[in-house]
C-alpha positions as CSV (number, residue, x, y, z in Angstrom):
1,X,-6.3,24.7,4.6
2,X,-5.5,20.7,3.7
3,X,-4.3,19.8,0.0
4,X,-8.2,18.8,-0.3
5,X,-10.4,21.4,1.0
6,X,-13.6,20.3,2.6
7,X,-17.1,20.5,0.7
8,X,-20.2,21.6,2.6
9,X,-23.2,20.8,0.7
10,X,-26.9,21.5,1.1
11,X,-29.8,19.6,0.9
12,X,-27.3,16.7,1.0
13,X,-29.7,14.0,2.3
14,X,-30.9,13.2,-0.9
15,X,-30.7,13.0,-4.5
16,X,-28.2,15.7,-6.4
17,X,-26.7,17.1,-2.4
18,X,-26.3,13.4,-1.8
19,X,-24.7,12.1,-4.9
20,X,-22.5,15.4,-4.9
21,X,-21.5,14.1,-1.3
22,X,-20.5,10.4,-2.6
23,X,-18.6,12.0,-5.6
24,X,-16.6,14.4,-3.2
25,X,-15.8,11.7,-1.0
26,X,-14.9,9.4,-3.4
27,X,-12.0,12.5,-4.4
28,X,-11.0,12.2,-0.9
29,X,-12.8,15.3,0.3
30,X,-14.0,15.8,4.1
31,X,-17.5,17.0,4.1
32,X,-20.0,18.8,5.8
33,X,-23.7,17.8,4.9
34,X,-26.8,20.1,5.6
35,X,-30.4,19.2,5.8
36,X,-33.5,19.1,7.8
37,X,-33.7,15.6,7.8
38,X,-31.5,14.3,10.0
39,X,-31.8,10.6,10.0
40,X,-31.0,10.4,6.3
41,X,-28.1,12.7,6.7
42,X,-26.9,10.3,9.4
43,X,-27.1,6.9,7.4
44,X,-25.2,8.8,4.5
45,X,-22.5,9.8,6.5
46,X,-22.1,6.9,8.0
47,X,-22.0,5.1,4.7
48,X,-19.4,7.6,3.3
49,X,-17.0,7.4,6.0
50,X,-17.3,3.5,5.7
51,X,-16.3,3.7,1.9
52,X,-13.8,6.7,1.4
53,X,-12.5,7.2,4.9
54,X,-13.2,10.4,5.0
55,X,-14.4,12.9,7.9
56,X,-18.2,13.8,7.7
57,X,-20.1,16.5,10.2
58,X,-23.5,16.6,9.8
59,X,-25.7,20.0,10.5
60,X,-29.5,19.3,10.5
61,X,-30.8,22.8,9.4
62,X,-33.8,23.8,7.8
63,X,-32.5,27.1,5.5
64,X,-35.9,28.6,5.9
65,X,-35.4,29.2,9.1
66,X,-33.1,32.3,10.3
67,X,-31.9,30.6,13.4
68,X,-30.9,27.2,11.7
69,X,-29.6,29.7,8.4
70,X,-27.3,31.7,10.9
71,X,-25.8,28.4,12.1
72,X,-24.8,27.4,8.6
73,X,-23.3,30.5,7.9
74,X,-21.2,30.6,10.6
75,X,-19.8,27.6,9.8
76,X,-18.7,28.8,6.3
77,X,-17.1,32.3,7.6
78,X,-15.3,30.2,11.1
79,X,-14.5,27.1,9.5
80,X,-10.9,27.6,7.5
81,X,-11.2,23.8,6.4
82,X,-14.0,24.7,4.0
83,X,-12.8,25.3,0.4
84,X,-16.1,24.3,-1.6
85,X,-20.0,25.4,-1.0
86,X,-22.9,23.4,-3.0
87,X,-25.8,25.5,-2.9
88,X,-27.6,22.8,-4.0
89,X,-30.7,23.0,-1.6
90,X,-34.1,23.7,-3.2
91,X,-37.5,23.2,-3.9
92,X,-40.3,24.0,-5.8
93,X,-44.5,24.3,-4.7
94,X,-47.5,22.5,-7.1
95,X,-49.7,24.4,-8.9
96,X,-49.4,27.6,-10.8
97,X,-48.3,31.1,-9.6
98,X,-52.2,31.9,-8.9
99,X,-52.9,28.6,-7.1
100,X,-49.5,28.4,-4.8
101,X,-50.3,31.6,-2.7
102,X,-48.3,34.1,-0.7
103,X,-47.0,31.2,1.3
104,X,-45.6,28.9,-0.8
105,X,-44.3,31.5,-3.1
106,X,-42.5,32.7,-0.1
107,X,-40.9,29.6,0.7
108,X,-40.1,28.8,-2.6
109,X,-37.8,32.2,-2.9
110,X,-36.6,31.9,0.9
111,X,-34.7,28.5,0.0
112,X,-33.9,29.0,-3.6
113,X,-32.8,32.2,-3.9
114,X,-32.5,34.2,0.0
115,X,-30.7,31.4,1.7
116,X,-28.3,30.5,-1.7
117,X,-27.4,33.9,-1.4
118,X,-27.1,34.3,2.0
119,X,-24.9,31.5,1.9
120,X,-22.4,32.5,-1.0
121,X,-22.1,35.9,0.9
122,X,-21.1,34.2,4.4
123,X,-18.1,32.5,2.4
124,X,-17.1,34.7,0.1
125,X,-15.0,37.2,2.1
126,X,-13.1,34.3,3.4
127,X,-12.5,32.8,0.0
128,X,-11.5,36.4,-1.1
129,X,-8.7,36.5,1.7
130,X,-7.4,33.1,0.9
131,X,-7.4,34.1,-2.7
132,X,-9.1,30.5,-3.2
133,X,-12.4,28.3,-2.8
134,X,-15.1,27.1,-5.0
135,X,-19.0,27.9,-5.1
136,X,-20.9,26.3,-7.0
137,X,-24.8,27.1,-7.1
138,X,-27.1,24.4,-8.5
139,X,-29.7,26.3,-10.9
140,X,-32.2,24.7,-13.5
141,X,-32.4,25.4,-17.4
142,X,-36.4,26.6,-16.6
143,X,-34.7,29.8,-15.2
144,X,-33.9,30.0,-19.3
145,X,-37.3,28.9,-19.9
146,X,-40.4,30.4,-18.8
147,X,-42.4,28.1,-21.6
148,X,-41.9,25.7,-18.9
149,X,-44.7,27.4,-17.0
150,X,-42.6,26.9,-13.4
151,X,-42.6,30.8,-12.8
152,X,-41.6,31.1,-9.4
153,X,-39.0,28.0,-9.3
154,X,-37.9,29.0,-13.0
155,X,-37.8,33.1,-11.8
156,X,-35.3,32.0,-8.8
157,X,-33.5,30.0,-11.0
158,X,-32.5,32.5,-13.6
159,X,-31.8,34.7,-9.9
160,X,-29.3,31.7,-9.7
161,X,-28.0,32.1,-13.0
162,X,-27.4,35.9,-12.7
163,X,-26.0,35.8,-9.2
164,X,-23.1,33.3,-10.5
165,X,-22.5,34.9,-13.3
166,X,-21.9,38.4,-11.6
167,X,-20.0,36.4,-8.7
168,X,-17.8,34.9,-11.5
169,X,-16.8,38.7,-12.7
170,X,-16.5,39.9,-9.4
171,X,-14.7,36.8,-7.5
172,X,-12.9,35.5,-10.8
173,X,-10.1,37.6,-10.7
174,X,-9.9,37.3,-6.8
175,X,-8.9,33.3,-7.5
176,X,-12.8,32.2,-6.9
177,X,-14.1,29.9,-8.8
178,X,-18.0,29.8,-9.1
179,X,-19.8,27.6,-11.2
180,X,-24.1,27.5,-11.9
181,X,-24.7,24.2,-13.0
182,X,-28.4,24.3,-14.9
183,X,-29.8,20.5,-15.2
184,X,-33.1,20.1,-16.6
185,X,-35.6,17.5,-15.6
186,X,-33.3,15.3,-13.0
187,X,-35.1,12.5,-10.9
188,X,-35.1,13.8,-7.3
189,X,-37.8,14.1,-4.9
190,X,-38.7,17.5,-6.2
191,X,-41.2,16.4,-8.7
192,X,-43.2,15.1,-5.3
193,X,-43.2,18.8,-4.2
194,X,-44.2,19.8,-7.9
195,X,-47.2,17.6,-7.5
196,X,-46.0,15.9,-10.9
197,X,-45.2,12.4,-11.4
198,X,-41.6,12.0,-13.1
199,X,-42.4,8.8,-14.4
200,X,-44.8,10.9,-17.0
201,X,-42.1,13.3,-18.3
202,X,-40.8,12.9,-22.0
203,X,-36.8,12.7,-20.9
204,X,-35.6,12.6,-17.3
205,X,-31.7,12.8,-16.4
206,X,-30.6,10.0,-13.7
207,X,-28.7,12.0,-10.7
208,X,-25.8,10.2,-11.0
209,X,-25.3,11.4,-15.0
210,X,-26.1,14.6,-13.4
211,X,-23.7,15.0,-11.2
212,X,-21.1,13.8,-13.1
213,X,-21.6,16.1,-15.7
214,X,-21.9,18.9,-13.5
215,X,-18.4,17.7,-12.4
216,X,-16.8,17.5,-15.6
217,X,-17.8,21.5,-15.8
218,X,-16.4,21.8,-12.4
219,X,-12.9,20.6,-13.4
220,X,-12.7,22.2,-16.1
221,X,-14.0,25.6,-14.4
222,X,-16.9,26.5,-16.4
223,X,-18.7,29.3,-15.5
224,X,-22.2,28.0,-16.7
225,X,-22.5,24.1,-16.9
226,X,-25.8,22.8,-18.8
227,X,-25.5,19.1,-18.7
228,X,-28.7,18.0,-21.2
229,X,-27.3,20.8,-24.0
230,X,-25.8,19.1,-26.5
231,X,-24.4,21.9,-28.7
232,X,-22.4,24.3,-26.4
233,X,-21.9,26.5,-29.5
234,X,-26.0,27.4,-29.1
235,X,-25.3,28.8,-25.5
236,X,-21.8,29.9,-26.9
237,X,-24.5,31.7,-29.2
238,X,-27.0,32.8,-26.6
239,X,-24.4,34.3,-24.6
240,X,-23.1,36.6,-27.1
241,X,-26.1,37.6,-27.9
242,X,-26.7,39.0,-24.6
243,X,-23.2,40.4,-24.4
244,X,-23.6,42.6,-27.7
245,X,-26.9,44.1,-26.5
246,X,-24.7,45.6,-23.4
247,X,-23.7,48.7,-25.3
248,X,-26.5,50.0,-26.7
249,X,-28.5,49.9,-23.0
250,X,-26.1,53.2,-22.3
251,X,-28.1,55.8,-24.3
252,X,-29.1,58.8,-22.6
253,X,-32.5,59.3,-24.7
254,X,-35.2,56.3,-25.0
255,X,-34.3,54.3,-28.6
256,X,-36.1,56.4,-31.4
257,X,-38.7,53.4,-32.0
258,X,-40.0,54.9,-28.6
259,X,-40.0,58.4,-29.7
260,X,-41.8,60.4,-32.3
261,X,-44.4,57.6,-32.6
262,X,-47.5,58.6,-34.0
């Protein structure tokens, strides 16, 4: 594998995959951008390799779809140049859980949460042999929150959460890095799926901010990256939390607030 591995990023034709595939570039990484839309991949790629001089492929794939799915993930277990994933492809459906139906909720798990996974597992017994490579899995602070009332996008996100954290235990110590990177309302072309205007949202992060943030995570190889928090002592916090509850799941008889009640 080169000095710089190569990056291949999803949903790269736009917003957060794109902007990841400009910042990448500019680092002097070769890329490999995946999307359905194949005309905006194209005019990207050509605009990338005009301005870093790097090497760009293109895959036009659709990650709902097995056929197009298998194609990526061949790519990632054949392709020894490939030293980064962005699972960065997602989307969301308008209305609530009642109003999207089967269907959309389908869809909705498919591409955020089947295909991410699908993905990380087609690269990680490479990366594991290497004893090196990156993952890094684009989540969303409403899998934190479901206030937000976002249940199936917010239910695959904390799926996104979860899955990088156990990957981080598992592939850590293997010389993996993996990194969830949790933004909260970023302006993308996902709000168009949402049904929401993002002009009418109290606070919206610009993608490039985003990204850049997410990046400053990435170097210095945090495990979960939350660009909008501004205290990292509250996650710090929430984290520890969690962690001290851990014991007390082993018991062998349900907690006596369970038992005995009258």
């Amino acid at each position: 594998m080169a000095a710089q591995p190569a990056v291949l990023i999803t949903g790269a034709s736009t917003g957060i995959g794109a902007v990841y595939a400009d910042r990448f570039a500019k680092r002097g990484h070769d890329l490999v951008l995946v999307a359905r839309d194949r005309a905006r991949l194209e005019e990207l790629a050509k605009r990338l390799r005009a301005d870093y001089r790097v090497k760009v492929d293109i895959v036009r794939a659709d990650l709902t779809n097995r056929d197009d799915l298998a194609q990526v993930e061949a790519r990632l277990r054949d392709d020894a140049s490939i030293g980064v994933l962005v699972n960065n492809a997602g989307s969301t459906a308008a209305g609530t859980f009642v109003e999207q139906g089967v269907e959309n909720v389908a869809r909705v798990i498919d591409l955020n949460a089947t295909a991410l996974a699908r993905l990380a597992a087609a690269v990680a017994p490479r990366f594991v042999r290497e004893g090196r490579g990156s993952i890094v899995n684009i989540g969303s602070v409403v899998g934190l929150a479901p206030e937000f009332g976002m249940t199936v996008y917010g239910a695959t996100k904390a799926f996104v959460q979860f899955l990088s954290q156990g990957l981080h235990l598992e592939l850590g110590p293997k010389g993996v890095y993996v990194q969830a990177v949790l933004p909260s309302a970023t302006r993308t072309e996902i709000w168009d799926h949402a049904g929401r205007d993002v002009n009418s949202l109290a606070a919206v992060m610009e993608v490039g901010d985003l990204v850049d943030a997410a990046l400053v995570g990435y170097d210095r190889r945090e495990t979960i990256t939350i660009p909008p928090l501004p205290d990292a002592a509250q996650w710090a916090a929430y984290d520890s939390a969690r962690a001290a509850m851990v014991p007390n799941f082993l018991q062998a008889l349900p907690a006596g607030r369970y038992r005995n009640v009258k």
